[in-house]
MARPASE-508566 format. One record per atom (N, C-alpha, C, O): y negated, x negated, z negated. Coordinates in pm, whole numbers, plus 50000, padded with zeros to 5 digits. Layout:
YXZ...
# end
This chain:
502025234660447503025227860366504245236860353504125248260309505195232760382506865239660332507265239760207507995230760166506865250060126507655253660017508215270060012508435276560114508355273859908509525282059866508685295559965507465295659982509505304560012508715317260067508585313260238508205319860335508825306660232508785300360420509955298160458510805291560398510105306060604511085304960651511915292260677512965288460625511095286560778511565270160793511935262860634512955256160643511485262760528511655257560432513015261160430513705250960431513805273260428514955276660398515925274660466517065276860425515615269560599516165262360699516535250460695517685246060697515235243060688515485227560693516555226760580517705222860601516085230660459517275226460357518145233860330518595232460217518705243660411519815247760364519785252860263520515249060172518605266560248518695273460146519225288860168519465294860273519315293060037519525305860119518295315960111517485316860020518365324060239516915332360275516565340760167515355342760153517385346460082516815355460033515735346159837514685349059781516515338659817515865334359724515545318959702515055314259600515985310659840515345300759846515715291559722514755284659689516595290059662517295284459526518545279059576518595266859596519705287159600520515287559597521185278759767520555281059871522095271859770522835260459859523965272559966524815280659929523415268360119524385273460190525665268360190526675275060210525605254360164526865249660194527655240360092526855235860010528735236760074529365237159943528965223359890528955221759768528585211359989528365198759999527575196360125527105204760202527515177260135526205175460254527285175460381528465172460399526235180460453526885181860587527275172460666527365174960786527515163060630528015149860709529235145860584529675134760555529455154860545530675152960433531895155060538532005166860571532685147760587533765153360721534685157160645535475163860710535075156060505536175163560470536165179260462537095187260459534235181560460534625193860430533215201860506532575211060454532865194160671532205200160707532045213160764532795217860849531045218960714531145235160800531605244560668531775256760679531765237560550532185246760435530995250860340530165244360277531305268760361529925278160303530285280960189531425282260144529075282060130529585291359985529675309660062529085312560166530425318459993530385331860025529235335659992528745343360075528525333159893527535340759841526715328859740527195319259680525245333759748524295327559689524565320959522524265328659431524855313759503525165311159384523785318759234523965321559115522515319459327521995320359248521395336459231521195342159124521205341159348521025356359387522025366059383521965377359335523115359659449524505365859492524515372759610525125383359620523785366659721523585374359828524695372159910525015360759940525385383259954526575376760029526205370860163525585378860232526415359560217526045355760343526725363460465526005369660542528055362960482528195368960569528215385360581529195391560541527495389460619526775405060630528145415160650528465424560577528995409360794530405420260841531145408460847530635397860809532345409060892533725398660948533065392361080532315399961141533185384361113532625379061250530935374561225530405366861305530335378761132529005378061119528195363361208527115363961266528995351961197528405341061211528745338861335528315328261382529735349061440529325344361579528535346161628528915344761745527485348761631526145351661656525565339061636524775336161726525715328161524525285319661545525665303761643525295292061630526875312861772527175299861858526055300261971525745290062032525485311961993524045315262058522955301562032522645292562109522485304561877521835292761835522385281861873521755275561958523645276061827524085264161827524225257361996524345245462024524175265762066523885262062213522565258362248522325249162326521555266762182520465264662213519805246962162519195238362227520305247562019520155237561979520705222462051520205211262055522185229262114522485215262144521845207762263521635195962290521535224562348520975219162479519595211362468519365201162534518405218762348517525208962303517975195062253517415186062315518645191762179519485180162148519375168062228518865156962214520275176862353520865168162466519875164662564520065155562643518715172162561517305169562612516775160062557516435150662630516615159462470516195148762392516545138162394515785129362435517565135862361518285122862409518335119462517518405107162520518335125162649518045122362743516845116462809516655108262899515885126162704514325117762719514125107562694513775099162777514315105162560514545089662498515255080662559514885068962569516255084762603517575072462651516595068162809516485056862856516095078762856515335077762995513945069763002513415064163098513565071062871511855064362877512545048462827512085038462882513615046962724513465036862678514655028062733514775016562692515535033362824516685025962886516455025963045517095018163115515715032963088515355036863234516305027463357516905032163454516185013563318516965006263434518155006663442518705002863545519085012763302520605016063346520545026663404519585034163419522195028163458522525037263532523135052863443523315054463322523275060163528523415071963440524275072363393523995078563290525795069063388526865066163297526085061063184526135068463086525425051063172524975048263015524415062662947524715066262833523685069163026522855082262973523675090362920523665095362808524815092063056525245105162991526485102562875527195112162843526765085762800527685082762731526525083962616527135088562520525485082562588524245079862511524395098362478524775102462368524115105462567523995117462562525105122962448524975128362338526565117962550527725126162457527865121562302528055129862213527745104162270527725099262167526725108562081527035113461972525605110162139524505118962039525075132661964525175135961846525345137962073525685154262047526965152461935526955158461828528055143361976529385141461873528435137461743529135140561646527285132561699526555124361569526305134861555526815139161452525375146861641524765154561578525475168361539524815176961480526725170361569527145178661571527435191261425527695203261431527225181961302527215189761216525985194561176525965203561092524585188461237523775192761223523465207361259523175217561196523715202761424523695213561518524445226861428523835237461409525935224061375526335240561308525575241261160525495252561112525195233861109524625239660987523275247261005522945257260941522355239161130520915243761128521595260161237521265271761209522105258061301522565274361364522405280861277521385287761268523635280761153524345291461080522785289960961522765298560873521955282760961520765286860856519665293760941518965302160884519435290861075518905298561152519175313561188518295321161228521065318461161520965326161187520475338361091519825348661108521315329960946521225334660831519825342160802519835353760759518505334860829517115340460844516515346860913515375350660885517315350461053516785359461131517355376961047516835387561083518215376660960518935387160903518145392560764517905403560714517875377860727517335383460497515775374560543515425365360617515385381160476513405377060413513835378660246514475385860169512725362360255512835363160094512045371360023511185379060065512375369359918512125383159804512015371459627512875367859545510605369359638510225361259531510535368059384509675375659339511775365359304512085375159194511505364559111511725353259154510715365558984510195358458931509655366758771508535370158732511095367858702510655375258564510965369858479510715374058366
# end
């Protein structure tokens, strides 16, 4: 089960690693006015997220990885369940996907990367 102290837990929702409380991002990520907007620091720990200046290019690594799984995916699907069109439908199916998923793709990066850096630390007094 995913609760507090697990990595993935702090992932899926966009927590932050070190205390699992506190919101990476300022609003939901399909908010387009203000997607891709972090808090600096843990509201509830005060952990600063970004470690140096540049910290989060490290997470376009991830976000490639992710998209290319993504775009696999959709490809599988569009392939098992559309099979008799031609590949223009696929690869418009494909691009439409990746443009839907795209804020996913940078939020789960930048929480992926965020956890490869901090382990939580259960403060509880």
């Amino acid at each position: 089960m995913l609760g507090k102290g697990n990595k993935l837990y702090s992932i899926i929702n966009f927590k932050c690693p070190r205390c699992h409380e506190g919101n990476l991002f300022t609003s939901s990520i399909y908010n387009l006015k203000q997607v891709g907007k972090m808090e600096s620091d843990c509201p509830n720990c005060k952990l600063k997220y970004a470690k140096e200046p540049g910290f989060f290019y490290g997470a376009a690594y991830v976000s490639y990885a992710l998209t290319v799984g993504f775009a696999g995916a959709i490809y599988l699907f569009s392939f098992l369940l559309l099979a008799s069109l031609g590949w223009k439908v696929h690869l418009a199916l494909i691009i439409i996907g990746l443009v839907l998923l795209f804020p996913l793709a940078f939020a789960l990066s930048r929480s992926i990367w965020l956890n490869m850096f901090f382990k939580y630390e259960n403060h509880r007094d």
